[in-house]
MMTF fields as JSON, N, C-alpha, C and O atoms, coordinates in Angstrom:
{
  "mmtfVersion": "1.0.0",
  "mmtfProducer": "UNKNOWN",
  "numBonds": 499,
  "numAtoms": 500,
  "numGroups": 125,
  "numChains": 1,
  "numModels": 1,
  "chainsPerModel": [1],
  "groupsPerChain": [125],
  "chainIdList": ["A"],
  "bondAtomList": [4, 2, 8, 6, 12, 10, 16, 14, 20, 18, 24, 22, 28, 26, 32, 30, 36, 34, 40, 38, 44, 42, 48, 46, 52, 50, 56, 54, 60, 58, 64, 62, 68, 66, 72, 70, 76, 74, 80, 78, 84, 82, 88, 86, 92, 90, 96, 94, 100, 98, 104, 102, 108, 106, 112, 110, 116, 114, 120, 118, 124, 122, 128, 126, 132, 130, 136, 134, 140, 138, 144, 142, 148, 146, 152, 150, 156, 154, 160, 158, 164, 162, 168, 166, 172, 170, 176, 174, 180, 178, 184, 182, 188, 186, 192, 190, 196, 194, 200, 198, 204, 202, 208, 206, 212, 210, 216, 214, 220, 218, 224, 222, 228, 226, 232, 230, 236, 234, 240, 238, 244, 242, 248, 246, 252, 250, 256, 254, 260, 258, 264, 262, 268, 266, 272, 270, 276, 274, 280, 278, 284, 282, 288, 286, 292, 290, 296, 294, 300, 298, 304, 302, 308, 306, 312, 310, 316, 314, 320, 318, 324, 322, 328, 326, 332, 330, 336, 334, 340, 338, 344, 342, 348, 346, 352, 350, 356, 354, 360, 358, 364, 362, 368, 366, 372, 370, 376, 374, 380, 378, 384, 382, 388, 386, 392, 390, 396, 394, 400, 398, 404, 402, 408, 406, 412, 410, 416, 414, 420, 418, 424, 422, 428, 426, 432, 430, 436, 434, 440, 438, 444, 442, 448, 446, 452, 450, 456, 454, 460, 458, 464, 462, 468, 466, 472, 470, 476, 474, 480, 478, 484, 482, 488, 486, 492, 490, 496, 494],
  "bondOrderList": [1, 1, 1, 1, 1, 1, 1, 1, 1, 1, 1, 1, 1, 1, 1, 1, 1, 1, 1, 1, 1, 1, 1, 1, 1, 1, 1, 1, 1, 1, 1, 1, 1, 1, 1, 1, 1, 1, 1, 1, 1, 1, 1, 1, 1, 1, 1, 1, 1, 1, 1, 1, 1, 1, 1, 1, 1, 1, 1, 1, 1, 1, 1, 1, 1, 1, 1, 1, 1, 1, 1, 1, 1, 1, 1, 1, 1, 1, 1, 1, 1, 1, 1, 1, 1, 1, 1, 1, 1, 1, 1, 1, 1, 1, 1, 1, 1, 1, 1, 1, 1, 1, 1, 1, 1, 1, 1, 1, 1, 1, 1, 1, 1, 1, 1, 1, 1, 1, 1, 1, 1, 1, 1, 1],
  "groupList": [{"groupName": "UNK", "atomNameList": ["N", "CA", "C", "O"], "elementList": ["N", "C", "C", "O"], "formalChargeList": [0, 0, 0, 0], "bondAtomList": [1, 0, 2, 1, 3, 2], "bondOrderList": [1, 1, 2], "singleLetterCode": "X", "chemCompType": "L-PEPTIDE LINKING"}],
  "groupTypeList": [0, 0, 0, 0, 0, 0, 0, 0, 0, 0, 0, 0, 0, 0, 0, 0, 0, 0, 0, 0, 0, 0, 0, 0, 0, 0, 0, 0, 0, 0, 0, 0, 0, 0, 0, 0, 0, 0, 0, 0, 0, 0, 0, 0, 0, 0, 0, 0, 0, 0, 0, 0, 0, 0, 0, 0, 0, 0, 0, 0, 0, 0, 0, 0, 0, 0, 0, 0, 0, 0, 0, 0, 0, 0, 0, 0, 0, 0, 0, 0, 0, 0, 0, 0, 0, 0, 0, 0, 0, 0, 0, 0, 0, 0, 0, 0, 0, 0, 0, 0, 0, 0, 0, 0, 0, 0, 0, 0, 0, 0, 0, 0, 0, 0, 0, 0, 0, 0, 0, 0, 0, 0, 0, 0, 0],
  "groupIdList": [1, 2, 3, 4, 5, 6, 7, 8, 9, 10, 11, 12, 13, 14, 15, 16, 17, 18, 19, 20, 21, 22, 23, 24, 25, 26, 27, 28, 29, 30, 31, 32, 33, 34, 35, 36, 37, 38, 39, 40, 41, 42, 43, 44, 45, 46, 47, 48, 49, 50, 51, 52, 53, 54, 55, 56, 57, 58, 59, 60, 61, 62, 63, 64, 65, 66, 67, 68, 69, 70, 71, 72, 73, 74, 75, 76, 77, 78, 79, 80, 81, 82, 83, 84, 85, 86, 87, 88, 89, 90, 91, 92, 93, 94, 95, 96, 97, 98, 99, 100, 101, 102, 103, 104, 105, 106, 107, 108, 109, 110, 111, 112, 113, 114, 115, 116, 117, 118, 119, 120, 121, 122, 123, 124, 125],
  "secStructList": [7, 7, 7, 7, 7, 7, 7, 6, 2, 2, 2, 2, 2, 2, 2, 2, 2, 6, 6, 1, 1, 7, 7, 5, 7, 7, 7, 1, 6, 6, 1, 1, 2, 2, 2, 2, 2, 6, 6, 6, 7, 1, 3, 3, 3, 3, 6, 6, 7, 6, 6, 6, 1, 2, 2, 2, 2, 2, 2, 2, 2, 2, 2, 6, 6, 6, 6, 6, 7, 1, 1, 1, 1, 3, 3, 3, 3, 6, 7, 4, 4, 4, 6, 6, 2, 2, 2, 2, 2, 2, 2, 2, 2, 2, 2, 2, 6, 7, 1, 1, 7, 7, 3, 3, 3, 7, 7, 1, 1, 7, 7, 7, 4, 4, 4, 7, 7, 1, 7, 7, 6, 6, 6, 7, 7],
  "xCoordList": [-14.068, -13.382, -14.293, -15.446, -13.899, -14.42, -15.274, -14.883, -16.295, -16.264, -15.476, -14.635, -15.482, -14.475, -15.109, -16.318, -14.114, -14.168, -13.819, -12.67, -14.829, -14.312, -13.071, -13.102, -11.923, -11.131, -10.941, -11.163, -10.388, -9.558, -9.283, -9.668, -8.613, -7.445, -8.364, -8.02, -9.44, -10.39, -10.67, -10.457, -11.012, -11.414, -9.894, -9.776, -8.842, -7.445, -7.099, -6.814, -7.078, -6.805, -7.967, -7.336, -9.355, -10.349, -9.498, -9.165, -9.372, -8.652, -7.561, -7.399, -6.896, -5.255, -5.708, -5.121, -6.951, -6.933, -7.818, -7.872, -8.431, -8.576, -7.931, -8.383, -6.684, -5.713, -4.899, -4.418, -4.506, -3.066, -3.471, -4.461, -2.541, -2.87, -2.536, -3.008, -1.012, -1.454, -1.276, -1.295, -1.086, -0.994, -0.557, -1.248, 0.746, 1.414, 1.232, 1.637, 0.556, 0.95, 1.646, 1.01, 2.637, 3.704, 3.414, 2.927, 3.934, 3.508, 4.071, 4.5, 3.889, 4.47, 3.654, 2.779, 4.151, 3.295, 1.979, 1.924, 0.987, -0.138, -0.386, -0.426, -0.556, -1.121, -2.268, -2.72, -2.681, -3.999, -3.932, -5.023, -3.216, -2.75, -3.574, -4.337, -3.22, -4.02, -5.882, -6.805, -5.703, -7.163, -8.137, -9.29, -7.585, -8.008, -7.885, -8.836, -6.362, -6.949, -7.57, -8.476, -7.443, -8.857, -9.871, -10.585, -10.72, -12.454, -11.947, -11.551, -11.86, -11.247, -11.024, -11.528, -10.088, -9.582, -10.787, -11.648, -10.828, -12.024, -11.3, -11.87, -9.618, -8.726, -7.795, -7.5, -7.161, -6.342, -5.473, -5.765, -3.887, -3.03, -2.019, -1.285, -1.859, -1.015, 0.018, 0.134, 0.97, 2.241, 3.272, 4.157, 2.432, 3.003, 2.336, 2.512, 1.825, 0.625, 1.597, 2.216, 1.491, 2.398, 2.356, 3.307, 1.151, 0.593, 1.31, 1.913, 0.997, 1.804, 2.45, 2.271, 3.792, 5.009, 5.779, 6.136, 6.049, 7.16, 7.114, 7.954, 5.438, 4.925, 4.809, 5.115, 4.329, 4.067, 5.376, 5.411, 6.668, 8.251, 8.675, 9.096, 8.487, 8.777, 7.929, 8.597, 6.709, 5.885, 6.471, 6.59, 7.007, 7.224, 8.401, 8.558, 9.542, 10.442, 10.727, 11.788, 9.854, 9.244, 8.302, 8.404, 7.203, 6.477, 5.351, 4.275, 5.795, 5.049, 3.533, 2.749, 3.351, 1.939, 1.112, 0.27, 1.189, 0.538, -0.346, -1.476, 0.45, 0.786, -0.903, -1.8, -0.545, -1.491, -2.42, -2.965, -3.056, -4.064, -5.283, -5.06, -6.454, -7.727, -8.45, -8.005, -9.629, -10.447, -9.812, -9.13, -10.078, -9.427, -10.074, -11.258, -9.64, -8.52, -7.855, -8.665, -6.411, -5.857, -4.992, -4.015, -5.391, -4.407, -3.144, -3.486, -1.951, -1.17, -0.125, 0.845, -0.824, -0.073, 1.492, 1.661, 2.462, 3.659, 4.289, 4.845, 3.933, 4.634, 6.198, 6.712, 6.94, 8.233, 8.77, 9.723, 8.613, 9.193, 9.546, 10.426, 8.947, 9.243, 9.335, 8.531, 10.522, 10.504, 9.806, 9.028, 10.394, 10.285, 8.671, 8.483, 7.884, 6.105, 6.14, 5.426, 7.107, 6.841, 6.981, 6.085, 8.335, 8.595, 7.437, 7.181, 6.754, 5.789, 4.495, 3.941, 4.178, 3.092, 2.789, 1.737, 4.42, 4.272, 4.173, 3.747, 4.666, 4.218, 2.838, 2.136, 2.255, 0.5, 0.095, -0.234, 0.401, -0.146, -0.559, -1.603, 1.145, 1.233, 0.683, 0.796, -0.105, -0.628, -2.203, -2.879, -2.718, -3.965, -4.497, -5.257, -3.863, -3.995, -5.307, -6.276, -5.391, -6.296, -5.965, -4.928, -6.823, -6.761, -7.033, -7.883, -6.335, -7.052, -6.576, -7.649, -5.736, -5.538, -4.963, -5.132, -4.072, -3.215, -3.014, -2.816, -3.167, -3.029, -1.686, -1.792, -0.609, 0.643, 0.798, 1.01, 0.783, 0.623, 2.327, 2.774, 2.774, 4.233, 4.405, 4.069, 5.336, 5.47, 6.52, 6.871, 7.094, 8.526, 9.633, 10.579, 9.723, 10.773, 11.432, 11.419, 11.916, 12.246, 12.329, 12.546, 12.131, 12.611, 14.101, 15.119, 13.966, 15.422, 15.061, 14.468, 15.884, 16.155, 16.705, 16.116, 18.141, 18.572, 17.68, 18.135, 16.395, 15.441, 14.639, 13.816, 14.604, 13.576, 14.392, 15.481, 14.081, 14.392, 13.876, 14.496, 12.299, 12.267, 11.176, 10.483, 11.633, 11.229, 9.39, 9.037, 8.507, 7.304, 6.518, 5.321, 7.437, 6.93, 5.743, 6.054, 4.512, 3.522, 2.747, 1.6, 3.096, 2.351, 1.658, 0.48, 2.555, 2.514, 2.14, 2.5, 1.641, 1.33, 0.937, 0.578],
  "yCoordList": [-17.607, -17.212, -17.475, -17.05, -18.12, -18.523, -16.659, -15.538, -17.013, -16.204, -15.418, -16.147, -14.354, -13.493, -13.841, -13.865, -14.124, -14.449, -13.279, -12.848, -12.634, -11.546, -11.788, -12.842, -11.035, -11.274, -10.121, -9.015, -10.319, -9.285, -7.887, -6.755, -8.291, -7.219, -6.387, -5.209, -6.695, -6.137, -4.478, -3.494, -4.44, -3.4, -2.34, -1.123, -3.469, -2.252, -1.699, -0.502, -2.362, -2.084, -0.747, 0.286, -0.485, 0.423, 1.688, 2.823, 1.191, 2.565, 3.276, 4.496, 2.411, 2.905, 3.706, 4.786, 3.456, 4.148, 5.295, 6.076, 5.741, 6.851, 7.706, 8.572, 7.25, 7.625, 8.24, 9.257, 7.803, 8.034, 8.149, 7.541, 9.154, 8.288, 7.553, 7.401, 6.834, 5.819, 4.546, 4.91, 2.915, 2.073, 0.724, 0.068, 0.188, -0.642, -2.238, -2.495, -3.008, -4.241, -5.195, -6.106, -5.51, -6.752, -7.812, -7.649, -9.13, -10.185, -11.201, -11.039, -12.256, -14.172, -13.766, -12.918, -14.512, -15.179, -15.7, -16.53, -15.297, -15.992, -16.09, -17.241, -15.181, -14.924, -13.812, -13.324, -13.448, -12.943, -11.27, -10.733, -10.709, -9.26, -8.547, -7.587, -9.281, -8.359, -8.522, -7.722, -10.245, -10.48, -9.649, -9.378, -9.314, -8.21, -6.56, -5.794, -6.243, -4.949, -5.213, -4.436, -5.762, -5.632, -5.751, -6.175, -5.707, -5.506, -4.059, -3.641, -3.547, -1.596, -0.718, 0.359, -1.563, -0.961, -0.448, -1.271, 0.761, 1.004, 0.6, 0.359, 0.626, 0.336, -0.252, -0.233, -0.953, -1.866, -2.224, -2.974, -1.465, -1.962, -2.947, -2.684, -4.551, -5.391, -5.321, -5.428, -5.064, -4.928, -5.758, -5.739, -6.48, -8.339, -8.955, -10.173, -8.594, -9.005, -9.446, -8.82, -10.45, -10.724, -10.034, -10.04, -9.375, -9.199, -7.567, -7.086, -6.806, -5.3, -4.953, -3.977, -6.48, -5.848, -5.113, -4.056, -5.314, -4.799, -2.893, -1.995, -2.971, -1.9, -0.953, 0.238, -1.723, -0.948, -0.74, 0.232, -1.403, -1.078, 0.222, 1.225, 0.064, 1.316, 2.556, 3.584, 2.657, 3.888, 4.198, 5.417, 3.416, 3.592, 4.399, 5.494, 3.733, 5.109, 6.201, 6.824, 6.417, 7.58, 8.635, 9.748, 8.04, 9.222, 8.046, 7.628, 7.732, 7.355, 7.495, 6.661, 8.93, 9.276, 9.361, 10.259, 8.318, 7.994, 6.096, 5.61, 5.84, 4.502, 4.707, 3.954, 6.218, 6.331, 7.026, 7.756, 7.194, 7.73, 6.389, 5.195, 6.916, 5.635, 6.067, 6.982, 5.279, 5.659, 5.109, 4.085, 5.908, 5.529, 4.796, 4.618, 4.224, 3.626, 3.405, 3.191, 3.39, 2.55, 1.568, 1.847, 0.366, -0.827, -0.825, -0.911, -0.711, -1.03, -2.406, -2.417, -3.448, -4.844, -5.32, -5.422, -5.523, -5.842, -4.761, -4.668, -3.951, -2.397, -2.006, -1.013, -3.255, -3.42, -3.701, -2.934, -4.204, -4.4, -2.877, -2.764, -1.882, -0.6, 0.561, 1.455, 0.178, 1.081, 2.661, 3.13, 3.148, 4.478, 4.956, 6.11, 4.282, 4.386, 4.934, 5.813, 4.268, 4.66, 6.902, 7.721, 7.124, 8.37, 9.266, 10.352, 8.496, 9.029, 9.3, 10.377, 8.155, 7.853, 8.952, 9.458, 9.128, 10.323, 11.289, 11.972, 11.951, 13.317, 13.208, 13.877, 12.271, 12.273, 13.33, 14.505, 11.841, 12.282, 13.173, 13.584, 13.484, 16.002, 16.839, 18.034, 16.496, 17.007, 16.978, 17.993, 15.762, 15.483, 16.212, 17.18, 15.455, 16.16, 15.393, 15.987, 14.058, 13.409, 11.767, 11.182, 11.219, 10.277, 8.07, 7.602, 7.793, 6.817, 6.976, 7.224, 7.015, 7.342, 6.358, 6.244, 5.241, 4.319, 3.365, 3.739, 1.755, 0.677, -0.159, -0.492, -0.396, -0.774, -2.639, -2.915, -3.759, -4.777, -5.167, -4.767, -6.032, -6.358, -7.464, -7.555, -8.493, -9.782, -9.541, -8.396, -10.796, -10.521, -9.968, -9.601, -9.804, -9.501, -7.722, -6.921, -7.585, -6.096, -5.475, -6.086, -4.329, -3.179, -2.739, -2.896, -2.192, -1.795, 0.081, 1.044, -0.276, 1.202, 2.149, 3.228, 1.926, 2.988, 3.595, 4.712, 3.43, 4.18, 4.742, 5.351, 4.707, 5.703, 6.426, 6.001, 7.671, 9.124, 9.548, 10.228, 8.907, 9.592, 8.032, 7.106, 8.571, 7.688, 7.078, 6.023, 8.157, 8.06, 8.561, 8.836, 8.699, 9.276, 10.173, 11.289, 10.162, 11.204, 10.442, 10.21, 9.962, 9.709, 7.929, 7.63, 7.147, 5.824, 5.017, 5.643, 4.057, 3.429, 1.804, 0.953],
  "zCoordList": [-5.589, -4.378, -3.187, -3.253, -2.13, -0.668, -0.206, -0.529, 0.492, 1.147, 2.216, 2.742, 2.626, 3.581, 4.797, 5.027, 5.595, 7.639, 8.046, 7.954, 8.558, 9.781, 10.568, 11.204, 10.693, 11.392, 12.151, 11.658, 13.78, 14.809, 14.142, 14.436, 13.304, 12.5, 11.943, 11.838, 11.561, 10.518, 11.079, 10.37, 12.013, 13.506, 13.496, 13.357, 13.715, 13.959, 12.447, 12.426, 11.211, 10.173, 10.161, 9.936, 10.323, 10.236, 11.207, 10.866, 12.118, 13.544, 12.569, 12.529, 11.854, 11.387, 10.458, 10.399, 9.367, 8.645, 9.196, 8.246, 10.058, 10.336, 11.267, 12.016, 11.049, 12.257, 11.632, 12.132, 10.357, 9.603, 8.284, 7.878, 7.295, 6.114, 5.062, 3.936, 6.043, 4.734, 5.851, 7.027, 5.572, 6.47, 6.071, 5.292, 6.641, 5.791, 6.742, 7.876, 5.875, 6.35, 6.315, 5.784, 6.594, 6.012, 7.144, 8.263, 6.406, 7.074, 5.956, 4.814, 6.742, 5.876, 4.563, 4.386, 3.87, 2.382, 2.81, 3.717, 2.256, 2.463, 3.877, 4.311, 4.672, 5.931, 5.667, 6.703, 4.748, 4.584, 4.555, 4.748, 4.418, 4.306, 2.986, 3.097, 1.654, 0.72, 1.143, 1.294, 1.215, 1.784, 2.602, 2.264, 3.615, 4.482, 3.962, 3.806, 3.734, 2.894, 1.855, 1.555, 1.437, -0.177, 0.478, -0.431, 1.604, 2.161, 2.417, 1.329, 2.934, 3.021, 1.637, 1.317, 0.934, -0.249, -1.343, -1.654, -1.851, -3.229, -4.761, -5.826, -4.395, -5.924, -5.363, -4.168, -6.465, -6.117, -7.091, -8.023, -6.825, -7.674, -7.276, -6.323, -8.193, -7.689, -8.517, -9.738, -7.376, -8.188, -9.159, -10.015, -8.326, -8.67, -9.96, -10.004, -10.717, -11.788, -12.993, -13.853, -12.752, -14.533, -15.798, -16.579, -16.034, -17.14, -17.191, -18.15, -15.651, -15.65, -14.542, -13.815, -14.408, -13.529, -14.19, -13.669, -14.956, -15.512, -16.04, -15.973, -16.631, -17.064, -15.577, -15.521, -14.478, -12.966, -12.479, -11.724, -12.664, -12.045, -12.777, -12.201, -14.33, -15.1, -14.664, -14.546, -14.424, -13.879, -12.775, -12.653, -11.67, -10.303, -10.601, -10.061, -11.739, -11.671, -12.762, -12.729, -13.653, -13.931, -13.949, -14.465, -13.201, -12.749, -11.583, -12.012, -10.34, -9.067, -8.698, -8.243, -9.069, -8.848, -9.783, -9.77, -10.929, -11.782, -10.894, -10.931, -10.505, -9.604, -8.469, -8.091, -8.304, -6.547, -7.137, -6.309, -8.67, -8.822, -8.492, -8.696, -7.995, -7.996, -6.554, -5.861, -6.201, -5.763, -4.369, -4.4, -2.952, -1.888, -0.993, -1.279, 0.165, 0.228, -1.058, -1.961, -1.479, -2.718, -2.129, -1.434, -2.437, -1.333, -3.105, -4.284, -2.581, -3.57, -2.975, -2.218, -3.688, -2.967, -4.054, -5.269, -2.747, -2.824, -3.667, -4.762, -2.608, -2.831, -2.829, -3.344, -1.97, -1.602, -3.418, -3.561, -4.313, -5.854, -6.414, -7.268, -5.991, -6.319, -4.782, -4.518, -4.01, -3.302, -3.128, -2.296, -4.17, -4.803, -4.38, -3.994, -4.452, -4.155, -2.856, -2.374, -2.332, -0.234, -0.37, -0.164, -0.746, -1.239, -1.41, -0.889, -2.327, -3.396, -2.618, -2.397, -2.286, -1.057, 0.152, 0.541, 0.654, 1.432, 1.359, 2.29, -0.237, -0.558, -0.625, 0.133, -1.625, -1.562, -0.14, 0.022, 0.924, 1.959, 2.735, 3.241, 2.685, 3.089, 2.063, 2.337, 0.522, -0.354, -0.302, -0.47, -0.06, 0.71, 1.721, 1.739, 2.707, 4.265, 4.448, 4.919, 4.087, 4.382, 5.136, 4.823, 5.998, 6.616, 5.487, 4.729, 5.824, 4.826, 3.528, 2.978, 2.627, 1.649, 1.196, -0.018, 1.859, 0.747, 2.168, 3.324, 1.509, 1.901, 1.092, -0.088, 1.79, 1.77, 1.753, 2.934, 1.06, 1.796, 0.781, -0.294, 1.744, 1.235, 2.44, 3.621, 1.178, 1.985, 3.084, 3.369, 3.795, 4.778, 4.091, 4.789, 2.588, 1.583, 1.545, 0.611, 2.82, 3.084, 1.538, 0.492, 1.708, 0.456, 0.086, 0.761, -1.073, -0.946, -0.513, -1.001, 0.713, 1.479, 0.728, 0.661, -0.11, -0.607, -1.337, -1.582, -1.939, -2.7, -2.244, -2.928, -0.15, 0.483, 0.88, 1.266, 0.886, 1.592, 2.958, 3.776, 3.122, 4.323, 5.018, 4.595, 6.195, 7.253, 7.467, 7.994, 6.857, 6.821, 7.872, 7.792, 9.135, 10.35, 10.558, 10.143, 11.026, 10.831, 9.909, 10.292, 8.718, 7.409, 7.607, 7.411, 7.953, 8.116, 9.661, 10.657, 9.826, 10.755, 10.215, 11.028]
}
């Protein structure tokens, strides 16, 4: 793997996470989103992994916070395949009461809404 380029974002991605706690980045395919949260991130679950999508879709809808256990930041990339995490994510958050807790990266490929309940307001940035 290439070495990592400091980028702009690097600085606001740091502000967000001590601002909020959790912090979602979406963006194009391959515009550098996990790239960048993974220098922040301490764990890292990809949702997308051939080897445990299928095993990570089934956890997401039987028990979520098995998903957000790991060392924090937890960047959980292409989080949008299991809506249900956003939900989940936000209880963490009001259970915590801590800043920095979960890194969100998801392509332009909106979520399916009917599986969030709440808006994230307070929790997300």
């Amino acid at each position: 793997m290439s070495e990592y380029k400091p980028r702009i974002v690097d600085s606001i991605l740091q502000d967000k996470l001590e601002a909020k706690g959790a912090v979602l980045i979406e963006g194009a395919k391959w515009c550098g989103k996990t790239t960048t949260a993974g220098q922040k991130a301490t764990s890292i679950l990809k949702m997308d992994n051939p080897e445990t999508k299928d095993q990570n879709l089934t956890m997401a809808k039987l028990n979520p916070q098995r998903l957000l256990k790991g060392e924090t930041p937890r960047l959980i990339d292409e989080w949008q395949l299991a809506p249900t995490l956003w939900d989940a994510i936000r209880y963490e958050v009001d259970e915590r009461q801590k800043m920095g807790q979960f890194i969100l990266t998801g392509s332009a490929v909106p979520p399916d809404t009917n599986e969030i309940t709440h808006s994230g307001t307070g929790r997300f940035t």
